[in-house]
N, C-alpha and C positions, 0 to 999 in steps of 0.2 A: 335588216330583217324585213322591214316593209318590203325592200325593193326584190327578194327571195319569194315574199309572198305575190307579187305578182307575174315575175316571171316564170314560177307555177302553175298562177289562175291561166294566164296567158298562150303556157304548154295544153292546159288541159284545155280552155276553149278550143286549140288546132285539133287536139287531137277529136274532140268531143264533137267539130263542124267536120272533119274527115270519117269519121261513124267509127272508128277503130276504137276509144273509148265507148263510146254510147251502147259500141256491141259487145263487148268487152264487160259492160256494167249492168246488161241486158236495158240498155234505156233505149234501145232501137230494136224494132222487129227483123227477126231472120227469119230468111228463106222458110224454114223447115216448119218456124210456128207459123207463119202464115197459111203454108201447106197442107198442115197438118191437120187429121181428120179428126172431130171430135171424139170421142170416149162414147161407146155405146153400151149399154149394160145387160146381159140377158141370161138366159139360160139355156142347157143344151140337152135336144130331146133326145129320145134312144139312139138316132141316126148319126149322131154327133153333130150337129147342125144347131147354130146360134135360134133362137128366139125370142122377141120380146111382147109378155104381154100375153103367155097365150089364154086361149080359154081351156085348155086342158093339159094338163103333164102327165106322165107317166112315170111312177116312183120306179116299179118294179117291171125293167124293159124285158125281162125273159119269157113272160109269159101275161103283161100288161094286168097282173095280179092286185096291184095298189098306184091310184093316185087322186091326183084332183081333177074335177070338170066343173063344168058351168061357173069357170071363174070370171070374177067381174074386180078387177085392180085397181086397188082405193089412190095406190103410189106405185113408182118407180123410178127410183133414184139413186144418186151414187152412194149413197149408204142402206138403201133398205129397200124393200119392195113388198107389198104389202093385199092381201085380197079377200073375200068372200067369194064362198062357192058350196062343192061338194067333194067330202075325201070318199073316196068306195075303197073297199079292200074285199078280196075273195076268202071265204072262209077256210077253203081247202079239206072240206069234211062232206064225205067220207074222204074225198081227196082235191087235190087240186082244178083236173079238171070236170070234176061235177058236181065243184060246190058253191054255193051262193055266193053273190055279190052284195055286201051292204052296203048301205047310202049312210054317211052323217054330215051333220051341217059343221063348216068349220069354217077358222079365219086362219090365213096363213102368212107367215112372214118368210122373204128371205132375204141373208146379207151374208156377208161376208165375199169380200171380191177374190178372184184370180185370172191371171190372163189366159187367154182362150188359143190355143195352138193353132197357127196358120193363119189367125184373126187379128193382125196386133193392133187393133181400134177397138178390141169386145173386152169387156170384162164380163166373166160369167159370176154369178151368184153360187156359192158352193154347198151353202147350210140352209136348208129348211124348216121351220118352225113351226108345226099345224095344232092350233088349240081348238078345241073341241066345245062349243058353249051349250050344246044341251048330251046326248046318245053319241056314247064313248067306247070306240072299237076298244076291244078285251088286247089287253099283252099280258104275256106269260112269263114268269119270273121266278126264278128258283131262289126259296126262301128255307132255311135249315134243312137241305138236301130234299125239298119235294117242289114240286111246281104248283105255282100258284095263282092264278088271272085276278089279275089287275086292270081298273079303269082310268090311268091316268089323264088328266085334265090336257096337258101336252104330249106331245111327242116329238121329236129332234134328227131329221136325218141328214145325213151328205148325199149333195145331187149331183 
């Protein structure tokens, strides 16, 4: 039995100084990690075009009706990204295009990863997360068949 245990250890030293183990058991660097381009993580503006970091997005690319500006990004990273800034949304009263734009202060988070078509080194951020710590844009929510405006503290979109 001894002598089974070393001409074992003996095969695996050959194999494991020849790299065919070592690569085999990933205890040797290949090609392709060596190559390979780090992980970048962003977001994708109206143009479909990667991002990172900006100081403004646009939620709503049809007519630039809602997003964030004057962001300043506290993180970004592979699980989360995180900012203060300014959300504005167009009130759309009497309509869209001649109604006010309002300003509130918010912090915003985003996570949730997915890979980025034609980019295979991006991972884009898909969920947006904007809380609002003081003046709270109105949503409208139909409660026993009539609509009703609400202040919620969050709001939750896909980007």
């Amino acid at each position: 039995m001894r002598n089974g245990r070393s001409k074992i250890a003996a095969i695996a030293a050959a194999a494991l100084a020849a790299g065919g183990l070592g690569a085999a058991l990933g205890l040797t660097p290949s090609a392709n990690a060596a190559t390979a381009k780090p992980l970048t993580y962003v977001v994708l503006n109206c143009n479909l075009k990667p991002a990172v970091e900006p100081s403004s997005y646009v939620l709503a690319c049809a007519d630039d009706g809602m997003g964030l500006e004057a962001a300043h990004w506290t993180s970004w990273t592979s699980h989360l990204a995180s900012a203060y800034g300014t959300f504005y949304e167009n009130t759309c009263t009497p309509n869209c295009a001649d109604g006010k734009i309002n300003h509130y202060r918010a912090l915003v988070t985003l996570y949730d990863l997915a890979a980025v078509k034609g980019h295979p080194s991006d991972r884009q951020y898909v969920e947006m997360t904007v809380i609002f710590p003081s003046t709270r844009p109105p949503v409208y929510v139909q409660e026993n068949g009539k609509v009703v405006k609400t202040f919620p503290l969050t709001q939750t979109f896909q980007i």
